[in-house]
N, CA and C of each residue as an Amber inpcrd file, in Angstrom:
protein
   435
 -31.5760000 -27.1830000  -8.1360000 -30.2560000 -27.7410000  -8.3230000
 -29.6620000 -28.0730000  -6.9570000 -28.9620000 -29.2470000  -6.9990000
 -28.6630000 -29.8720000  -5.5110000 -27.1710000 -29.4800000  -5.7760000
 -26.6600000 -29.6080000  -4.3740000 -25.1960000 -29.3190000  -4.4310000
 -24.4410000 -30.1910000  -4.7490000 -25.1910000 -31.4660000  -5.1990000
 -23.9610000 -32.3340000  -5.6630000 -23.7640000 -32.0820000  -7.4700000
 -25.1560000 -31.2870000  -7.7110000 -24.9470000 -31.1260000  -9.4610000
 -23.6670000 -29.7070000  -9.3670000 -23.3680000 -29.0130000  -8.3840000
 -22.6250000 -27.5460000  -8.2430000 -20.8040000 -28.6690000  -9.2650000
 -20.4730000 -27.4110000  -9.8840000 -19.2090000 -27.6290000 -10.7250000
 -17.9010000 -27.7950000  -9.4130000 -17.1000000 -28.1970000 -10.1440000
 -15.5510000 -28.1590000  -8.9790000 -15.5610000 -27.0600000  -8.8610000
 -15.4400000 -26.2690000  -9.6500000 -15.2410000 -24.4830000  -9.5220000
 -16.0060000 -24.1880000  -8.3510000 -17.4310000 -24.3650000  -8.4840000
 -18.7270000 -23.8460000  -7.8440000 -18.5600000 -24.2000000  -5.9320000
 -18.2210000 -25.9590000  -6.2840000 -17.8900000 -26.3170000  -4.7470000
 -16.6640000 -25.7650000  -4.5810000 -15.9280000 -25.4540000  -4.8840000
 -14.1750000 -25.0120000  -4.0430000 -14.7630000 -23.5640000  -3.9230000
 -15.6220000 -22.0850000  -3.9770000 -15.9800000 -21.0600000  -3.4910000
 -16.6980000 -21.4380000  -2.1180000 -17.7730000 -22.6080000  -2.5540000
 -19.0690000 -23.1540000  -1.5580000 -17.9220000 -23.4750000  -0.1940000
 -17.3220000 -24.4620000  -0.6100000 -16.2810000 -24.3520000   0.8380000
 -15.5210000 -23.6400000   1.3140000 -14.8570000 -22.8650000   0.3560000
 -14.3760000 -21.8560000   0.9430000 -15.0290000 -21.0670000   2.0630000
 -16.2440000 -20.6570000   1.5040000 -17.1950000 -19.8080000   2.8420000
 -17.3910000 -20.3980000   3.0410000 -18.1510000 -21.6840000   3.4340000
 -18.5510000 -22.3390000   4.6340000 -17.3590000 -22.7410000   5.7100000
 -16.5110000 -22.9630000   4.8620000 -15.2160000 -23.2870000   6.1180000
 -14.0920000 -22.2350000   6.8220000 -14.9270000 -20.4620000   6.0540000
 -13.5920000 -19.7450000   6.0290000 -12.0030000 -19.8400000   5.5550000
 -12.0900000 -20.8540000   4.2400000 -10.9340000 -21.3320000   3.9680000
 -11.0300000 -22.7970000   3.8590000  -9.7050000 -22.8980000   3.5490000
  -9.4200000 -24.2780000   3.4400000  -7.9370000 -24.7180000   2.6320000
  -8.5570000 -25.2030000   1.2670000  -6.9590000 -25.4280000   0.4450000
  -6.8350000 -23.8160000  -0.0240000  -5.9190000 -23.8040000  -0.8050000
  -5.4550000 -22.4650000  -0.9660000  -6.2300000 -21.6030000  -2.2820000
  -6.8240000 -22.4350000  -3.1260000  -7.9220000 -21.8960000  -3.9130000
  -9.2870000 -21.3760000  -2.9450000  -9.4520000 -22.0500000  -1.9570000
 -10.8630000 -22.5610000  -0.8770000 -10.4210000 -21.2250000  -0.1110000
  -9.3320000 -20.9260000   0.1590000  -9.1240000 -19.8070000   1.1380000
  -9.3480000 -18.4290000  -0.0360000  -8.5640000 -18.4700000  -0.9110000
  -8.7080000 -17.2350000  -1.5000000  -9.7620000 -16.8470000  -2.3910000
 -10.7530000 -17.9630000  -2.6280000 -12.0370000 -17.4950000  -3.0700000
 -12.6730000 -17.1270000  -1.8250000 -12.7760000 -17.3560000  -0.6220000
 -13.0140000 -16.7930000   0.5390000 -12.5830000 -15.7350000   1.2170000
 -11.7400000 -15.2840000   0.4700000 -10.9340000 -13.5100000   0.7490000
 -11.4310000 -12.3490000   0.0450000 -11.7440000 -12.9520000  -1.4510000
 -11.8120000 -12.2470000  -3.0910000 -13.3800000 -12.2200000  -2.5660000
 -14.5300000 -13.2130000  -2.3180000 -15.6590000 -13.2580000  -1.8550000
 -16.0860000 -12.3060000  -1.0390000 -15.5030000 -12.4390000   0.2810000
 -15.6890000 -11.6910000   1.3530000 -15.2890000 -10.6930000   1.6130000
 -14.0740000 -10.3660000   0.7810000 -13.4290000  -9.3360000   1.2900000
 -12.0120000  -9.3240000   2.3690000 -12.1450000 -10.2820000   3.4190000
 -11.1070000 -10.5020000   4.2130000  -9.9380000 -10.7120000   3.7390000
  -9.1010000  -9.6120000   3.9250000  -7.4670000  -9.7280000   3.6160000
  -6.4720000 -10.0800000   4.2660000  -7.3210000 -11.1810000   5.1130000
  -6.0080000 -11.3240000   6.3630000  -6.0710000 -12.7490000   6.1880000
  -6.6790000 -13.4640000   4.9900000  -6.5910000 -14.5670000   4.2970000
  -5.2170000 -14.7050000   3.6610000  -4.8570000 -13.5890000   2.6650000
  -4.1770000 -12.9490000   1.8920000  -2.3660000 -13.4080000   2.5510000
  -2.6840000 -12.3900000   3.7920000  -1.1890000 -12.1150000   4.3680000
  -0.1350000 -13.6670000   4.5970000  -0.9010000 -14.9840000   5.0960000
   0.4340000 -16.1050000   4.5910000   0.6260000 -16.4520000   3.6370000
   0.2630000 -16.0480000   2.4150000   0.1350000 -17.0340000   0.9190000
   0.7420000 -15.8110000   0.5170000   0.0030000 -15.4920000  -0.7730000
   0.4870000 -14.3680000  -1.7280000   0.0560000 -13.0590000  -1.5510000
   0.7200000 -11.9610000  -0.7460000   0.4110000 -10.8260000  -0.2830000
  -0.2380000  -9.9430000  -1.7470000   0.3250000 -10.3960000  -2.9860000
   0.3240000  -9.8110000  -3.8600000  -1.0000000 -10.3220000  -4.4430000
  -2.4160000  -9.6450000  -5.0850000  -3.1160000 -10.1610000  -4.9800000
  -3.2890000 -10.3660000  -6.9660000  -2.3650000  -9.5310000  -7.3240000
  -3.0200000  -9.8130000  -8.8740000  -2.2070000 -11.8820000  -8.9020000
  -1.3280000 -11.9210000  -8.1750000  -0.9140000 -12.9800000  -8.2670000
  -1.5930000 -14.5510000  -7.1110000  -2.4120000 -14.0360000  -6.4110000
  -3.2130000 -14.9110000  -5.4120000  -4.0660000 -15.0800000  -6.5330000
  -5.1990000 -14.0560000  -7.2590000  -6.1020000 -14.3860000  -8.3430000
  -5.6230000 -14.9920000  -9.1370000  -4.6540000 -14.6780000  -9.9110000
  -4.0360000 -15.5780000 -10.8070000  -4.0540000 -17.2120000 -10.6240000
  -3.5630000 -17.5110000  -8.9130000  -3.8190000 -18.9640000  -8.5560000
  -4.8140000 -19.6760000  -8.5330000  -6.3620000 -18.9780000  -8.6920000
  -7.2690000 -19.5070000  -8.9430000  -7.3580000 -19.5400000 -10.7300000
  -8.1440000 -21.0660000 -11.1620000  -8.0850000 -21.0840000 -12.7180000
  -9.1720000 -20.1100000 -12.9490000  -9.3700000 -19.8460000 -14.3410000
 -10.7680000 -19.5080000 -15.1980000 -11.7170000 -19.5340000 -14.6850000
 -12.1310000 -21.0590000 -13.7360000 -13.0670000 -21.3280000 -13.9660000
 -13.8830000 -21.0070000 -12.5590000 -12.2100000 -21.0810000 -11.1690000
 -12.7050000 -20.7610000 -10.0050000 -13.0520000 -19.1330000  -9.9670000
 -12.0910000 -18.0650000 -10.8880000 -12.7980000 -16.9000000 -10.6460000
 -13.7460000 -16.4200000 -11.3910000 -14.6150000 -17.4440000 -12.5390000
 -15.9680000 -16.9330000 -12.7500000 -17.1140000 -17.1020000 -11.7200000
 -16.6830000 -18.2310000 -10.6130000 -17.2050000 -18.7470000  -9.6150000
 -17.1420000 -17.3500000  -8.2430000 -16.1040000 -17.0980000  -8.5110000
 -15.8360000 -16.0320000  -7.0800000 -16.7900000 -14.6870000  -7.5700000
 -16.7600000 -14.5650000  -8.9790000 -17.9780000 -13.3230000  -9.7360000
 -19.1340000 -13.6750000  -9.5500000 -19.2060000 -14.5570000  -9.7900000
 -20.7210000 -15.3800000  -9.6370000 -21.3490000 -15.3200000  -8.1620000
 -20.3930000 -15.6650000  -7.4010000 -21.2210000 -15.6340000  -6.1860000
 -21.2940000 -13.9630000  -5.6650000 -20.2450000 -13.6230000  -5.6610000
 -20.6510000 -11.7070000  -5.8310000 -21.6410000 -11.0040000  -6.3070000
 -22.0410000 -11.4880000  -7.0320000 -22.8280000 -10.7750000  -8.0400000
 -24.3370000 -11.8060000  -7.3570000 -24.4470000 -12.7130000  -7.0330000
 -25.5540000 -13.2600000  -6.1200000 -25.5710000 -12.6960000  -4.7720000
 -24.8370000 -12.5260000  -4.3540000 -24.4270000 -11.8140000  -3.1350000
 -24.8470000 -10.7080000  -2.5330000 -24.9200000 -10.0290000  -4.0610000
 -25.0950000  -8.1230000  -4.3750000 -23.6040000  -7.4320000  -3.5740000
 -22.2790000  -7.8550000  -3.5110000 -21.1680000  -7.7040000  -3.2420000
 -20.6730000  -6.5720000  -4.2920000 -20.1050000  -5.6440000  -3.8320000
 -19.1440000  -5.0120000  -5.0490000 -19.6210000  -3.6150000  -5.0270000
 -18.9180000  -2.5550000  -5.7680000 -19.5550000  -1.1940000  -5.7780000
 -20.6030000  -1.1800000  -5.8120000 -21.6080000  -0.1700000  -4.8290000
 -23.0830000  -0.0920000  -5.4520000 -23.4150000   1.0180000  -6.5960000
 -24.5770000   0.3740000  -7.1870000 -24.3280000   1.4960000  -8.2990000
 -26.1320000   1.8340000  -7.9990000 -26.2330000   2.9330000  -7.9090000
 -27.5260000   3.5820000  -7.7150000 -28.6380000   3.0630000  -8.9330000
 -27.8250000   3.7770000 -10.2220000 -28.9860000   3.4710000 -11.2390000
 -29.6550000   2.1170000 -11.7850000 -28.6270000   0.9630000 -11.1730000
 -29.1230000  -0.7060000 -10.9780000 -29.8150000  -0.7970000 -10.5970000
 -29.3220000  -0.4260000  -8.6690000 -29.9610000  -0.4450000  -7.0830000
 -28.9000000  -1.6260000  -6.6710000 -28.1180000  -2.3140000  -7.6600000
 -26.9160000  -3.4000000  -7.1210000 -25.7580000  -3.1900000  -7.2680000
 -24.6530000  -4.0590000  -6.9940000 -23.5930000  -4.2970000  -6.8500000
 -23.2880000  -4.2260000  -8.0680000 -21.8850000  -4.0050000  -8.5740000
 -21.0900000  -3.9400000 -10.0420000 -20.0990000  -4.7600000  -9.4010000
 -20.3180000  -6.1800000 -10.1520000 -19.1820000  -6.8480000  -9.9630000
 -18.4850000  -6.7310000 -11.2920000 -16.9850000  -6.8110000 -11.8640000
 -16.4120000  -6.6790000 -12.8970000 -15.9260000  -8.2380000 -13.4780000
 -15.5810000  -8.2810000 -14.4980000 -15.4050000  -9.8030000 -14.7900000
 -13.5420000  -9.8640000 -14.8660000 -13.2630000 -11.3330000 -15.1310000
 -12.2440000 -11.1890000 -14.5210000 -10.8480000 -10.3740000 -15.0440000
 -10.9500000  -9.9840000 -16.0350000  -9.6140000  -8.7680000 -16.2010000
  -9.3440000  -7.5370000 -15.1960000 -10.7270000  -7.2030000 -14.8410000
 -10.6330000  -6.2940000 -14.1750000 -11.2830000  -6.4890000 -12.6240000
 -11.0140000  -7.4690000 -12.7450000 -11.0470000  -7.9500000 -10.9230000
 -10.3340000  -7.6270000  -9.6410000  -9.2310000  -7.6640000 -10.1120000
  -8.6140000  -7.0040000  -8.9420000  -8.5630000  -5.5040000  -8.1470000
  -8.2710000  -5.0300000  -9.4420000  -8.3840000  -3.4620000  -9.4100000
  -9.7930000  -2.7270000  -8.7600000 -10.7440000  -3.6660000  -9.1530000
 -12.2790000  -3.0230000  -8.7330000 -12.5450000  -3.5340000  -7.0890000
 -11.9490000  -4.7700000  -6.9810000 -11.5750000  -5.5710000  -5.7010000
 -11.0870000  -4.4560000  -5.0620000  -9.7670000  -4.2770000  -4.9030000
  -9.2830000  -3.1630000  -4.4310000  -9.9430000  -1.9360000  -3.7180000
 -10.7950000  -0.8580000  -4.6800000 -11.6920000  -0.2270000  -5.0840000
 -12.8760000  -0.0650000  -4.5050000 -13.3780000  -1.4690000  -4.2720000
 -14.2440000  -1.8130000  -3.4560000 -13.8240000  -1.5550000  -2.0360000
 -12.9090000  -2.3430000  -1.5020000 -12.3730000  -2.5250000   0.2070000
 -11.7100000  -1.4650000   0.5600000 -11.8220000  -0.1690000  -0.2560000
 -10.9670000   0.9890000   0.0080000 -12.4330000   1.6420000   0.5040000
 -13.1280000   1.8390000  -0.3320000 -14.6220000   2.6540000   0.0400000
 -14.9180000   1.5440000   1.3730000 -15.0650000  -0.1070000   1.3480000
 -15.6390000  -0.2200000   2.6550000 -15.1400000   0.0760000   4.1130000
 -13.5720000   0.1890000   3.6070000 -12.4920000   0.5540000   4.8320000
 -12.6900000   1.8790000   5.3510000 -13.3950000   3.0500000   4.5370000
 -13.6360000   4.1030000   4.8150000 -14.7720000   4.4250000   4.9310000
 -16.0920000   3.6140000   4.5740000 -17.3500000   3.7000000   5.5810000
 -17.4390000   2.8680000   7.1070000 -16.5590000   2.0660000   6.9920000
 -16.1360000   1.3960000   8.3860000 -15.7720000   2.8740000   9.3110000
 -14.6840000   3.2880000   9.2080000 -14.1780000   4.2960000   9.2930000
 -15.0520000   5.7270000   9.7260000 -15.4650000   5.9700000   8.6400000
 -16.5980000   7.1290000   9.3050000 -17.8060000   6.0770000  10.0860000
 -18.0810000   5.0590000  10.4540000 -19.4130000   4.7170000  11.5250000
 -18.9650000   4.7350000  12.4580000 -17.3370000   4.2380000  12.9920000
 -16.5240000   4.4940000  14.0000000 -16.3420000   5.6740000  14.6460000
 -15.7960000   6.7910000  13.5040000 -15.3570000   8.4020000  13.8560000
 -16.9600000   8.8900000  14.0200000 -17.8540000   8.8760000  13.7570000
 -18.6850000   9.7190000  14.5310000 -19.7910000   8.8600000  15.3400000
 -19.5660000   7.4800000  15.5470000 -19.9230000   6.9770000  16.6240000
 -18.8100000   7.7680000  17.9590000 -18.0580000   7.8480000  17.8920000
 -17.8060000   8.7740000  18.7130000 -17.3350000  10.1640000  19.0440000
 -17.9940000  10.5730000  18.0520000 -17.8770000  12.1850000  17.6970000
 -19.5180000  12.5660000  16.7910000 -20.2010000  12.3850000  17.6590000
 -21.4320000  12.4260000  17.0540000 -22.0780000  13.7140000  16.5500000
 -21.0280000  14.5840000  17.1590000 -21.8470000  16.4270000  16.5280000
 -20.3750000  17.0150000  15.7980000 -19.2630000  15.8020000  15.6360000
 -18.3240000  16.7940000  15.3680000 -17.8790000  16.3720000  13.6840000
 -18.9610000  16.2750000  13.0120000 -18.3070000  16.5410000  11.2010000
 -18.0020000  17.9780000  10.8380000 -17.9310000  17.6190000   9.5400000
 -18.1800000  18.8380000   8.8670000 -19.0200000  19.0370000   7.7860000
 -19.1690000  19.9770000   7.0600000 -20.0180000  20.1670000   6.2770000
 -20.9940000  20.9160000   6.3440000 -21.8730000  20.4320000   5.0390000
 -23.1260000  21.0370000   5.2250000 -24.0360000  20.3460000   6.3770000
 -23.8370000  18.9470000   6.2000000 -24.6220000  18.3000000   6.6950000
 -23.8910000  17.3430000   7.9690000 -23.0440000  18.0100000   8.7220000
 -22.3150000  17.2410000   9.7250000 -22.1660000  15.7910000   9.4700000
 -21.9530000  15.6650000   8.0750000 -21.3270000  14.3830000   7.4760000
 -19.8030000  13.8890000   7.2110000 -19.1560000  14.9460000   6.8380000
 -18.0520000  14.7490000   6.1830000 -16.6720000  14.3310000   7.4680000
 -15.7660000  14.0590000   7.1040000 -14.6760000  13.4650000   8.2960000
 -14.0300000  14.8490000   8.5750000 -13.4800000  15.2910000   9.3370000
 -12.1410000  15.9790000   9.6070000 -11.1760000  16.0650000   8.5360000
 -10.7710000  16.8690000   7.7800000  -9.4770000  16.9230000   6.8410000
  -8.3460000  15.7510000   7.4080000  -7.8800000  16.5950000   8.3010000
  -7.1230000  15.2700000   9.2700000  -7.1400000  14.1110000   9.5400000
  -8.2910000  13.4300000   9.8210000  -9.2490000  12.3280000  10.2310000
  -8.7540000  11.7800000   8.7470000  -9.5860000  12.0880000   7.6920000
  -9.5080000  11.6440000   6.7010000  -8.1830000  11.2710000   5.6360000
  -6.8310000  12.2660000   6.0940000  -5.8810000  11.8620000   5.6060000
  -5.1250000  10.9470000   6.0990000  -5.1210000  10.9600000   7.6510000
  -4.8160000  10.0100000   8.0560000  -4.8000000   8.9280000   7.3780000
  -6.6170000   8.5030000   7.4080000  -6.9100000   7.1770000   6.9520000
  -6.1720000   6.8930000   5.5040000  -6.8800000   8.4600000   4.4070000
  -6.0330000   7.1330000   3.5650000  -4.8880000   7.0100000   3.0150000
  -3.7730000   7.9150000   3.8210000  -2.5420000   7.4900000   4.1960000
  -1.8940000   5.9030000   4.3410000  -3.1390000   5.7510000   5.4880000
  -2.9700000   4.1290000   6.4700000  -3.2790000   3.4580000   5.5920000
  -4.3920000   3.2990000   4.5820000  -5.0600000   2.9090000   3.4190000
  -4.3980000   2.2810000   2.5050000  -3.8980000   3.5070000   1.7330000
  -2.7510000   3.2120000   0.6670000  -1.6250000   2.2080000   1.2510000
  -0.9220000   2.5030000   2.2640000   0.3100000   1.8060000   2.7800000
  -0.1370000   0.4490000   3.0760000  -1.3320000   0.1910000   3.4290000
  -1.9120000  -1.2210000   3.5910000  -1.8660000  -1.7180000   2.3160000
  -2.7200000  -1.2440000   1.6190000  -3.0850000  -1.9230000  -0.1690000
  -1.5260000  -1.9600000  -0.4820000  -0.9270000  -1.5520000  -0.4640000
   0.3970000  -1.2080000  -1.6250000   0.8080000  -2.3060000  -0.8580000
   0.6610000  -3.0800000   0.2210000   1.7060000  -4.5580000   0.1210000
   0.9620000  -5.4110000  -0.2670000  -0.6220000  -5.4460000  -1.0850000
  -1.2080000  -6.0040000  -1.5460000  -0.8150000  -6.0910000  -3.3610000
   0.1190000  -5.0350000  -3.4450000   0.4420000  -4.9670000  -5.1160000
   1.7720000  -4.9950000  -5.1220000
């Protein structure tokens, strides 16, 4: 299949990532895609209402490429990604960039604290460390809702 047979839906995601954006469907299938929320912050901070601005047809397109992607919670007993369809898109969206914000997070904290976890297995964050974050976490997302 050539990209000129790809649907309107299909090309307005396709440009979106290739251009990092673009019109305002093109940008926010390129946020919802990728993940980047700093797409988000001039348009509609609020994201059940940014999704909403894409039709039907662009966010079966933004699932679609996720789910090609292998984007989204991993789920062990697959070995892939759980992308959700679109009722429950946002929420799992969410869900998602909270766990990646906090494996970001721990590769950082013991990249430079390399003997100092806890646990059994000098894995776990600092009590502290960790509330911090998702303190910072929550207060971020919540101007996303």
């Amino acid at each position: 299949m050539g990209f000129e047979q790809l649907s309107h839906a299909e090309r307005i995601v396709l440009i979106g990532l290739v251009r990092r954006g673009g019109s305002t469907s093109e940008t926010f299938s390129y946020g919802f895609v990728t993940g980047d929320m700093s797409v988000f912050k001039g348009f509609y901070k609020n994201l059940h209402e940014a999704w909403g601005r894409l039709d039907a047809s662009q966010q079966d397109a933004v699932i679609a490429a996720r789910k090609v992607a292998n984007i989204g919670c991993h789920c062990a007993e697959v070995d892939s990604a759980i992308v959700p369809e679109r009722d429950d898109f946002v929420l799992d969206f969410a869900r998602w960039k909270r766990k990646l914000m906090l494996a970001q997070l721990k590769a950082e904290w013991f990249e430079e604290n390399p003997n100092g976890g806890m646990g059994e297995n000098n894995e776990d964050l600092p009590e502290n460390v960790l509330a911090d974050h998702i303190e910072s976490v929550d207060a971020e997302m919540m101007t996303y809702f």
